[in-house]
C-alpha positions as CSV (number, residue, x, y, z in Angstrom):
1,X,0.6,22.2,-14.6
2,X,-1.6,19.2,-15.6
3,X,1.2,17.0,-14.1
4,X,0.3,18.2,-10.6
5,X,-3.3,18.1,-11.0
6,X,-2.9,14.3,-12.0
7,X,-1.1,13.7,-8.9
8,X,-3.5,15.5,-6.5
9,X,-6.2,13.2,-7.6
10,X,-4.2,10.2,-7.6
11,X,-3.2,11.1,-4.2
12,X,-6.7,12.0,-3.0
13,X,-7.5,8.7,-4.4
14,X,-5.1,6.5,-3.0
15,X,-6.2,8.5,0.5
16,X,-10.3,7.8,-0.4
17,X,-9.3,4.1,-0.9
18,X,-6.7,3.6,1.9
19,X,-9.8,4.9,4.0
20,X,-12.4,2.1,2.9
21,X,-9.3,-0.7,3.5
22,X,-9.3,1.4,6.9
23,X,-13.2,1.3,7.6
24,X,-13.5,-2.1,6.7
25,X,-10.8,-3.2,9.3
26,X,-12.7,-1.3,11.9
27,X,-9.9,1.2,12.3
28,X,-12.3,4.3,12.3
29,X,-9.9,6.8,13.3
30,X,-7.8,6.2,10.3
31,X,-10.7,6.1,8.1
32,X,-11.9,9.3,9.3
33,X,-8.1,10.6,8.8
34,X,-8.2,9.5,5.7
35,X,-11.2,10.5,4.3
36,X,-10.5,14.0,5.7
37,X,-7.1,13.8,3.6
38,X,-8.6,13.2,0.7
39,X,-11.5,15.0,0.6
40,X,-8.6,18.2,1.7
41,X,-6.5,17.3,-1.5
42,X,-10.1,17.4,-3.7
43,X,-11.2,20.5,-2.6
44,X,-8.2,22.6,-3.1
45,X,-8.0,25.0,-5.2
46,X,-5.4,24.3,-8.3
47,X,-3.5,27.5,-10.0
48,X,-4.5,28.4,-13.4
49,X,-3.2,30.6,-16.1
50,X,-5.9,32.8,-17.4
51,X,-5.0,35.2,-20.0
52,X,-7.9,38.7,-19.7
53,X,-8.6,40.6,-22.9
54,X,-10.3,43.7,-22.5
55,X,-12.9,44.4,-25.0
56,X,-12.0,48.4,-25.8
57,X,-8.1,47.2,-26.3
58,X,-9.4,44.7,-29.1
59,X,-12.4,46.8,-30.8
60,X,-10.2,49.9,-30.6
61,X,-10.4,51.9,-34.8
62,X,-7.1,52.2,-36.0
């Protein structure tokens, strides 16, 4: 799971960068495009696995 979350931000990276190289050349369009990827991958929400306890299962007499 930490595998894919490495590669989101190395992709929203590579996106935020490719942007600036895109800006700077006066290509706005793709700097906008870009900027919108990667701000897209950085936003989106990753899946977890959360484990839930309930209290009255674990403070239960026996």
């Amino acid at each position: 799971m930490i595998l894919f979350a490495v590669v989101g931000l190395l992709a929203a990276a590579f996106c935020i960068c490719r942007s600036i190289a895109d800006f700077r050349a006066k290509r706005y369009v793709w700097a906008a495009a870009g900027m919108l990827s990667g701000a897209a991958l950085l936003v989106t929400p990753m899946q977890t696995h959360a484990v839930k306890f309930e209290k009255s299962i674990l403070t239960q007499p026996k």
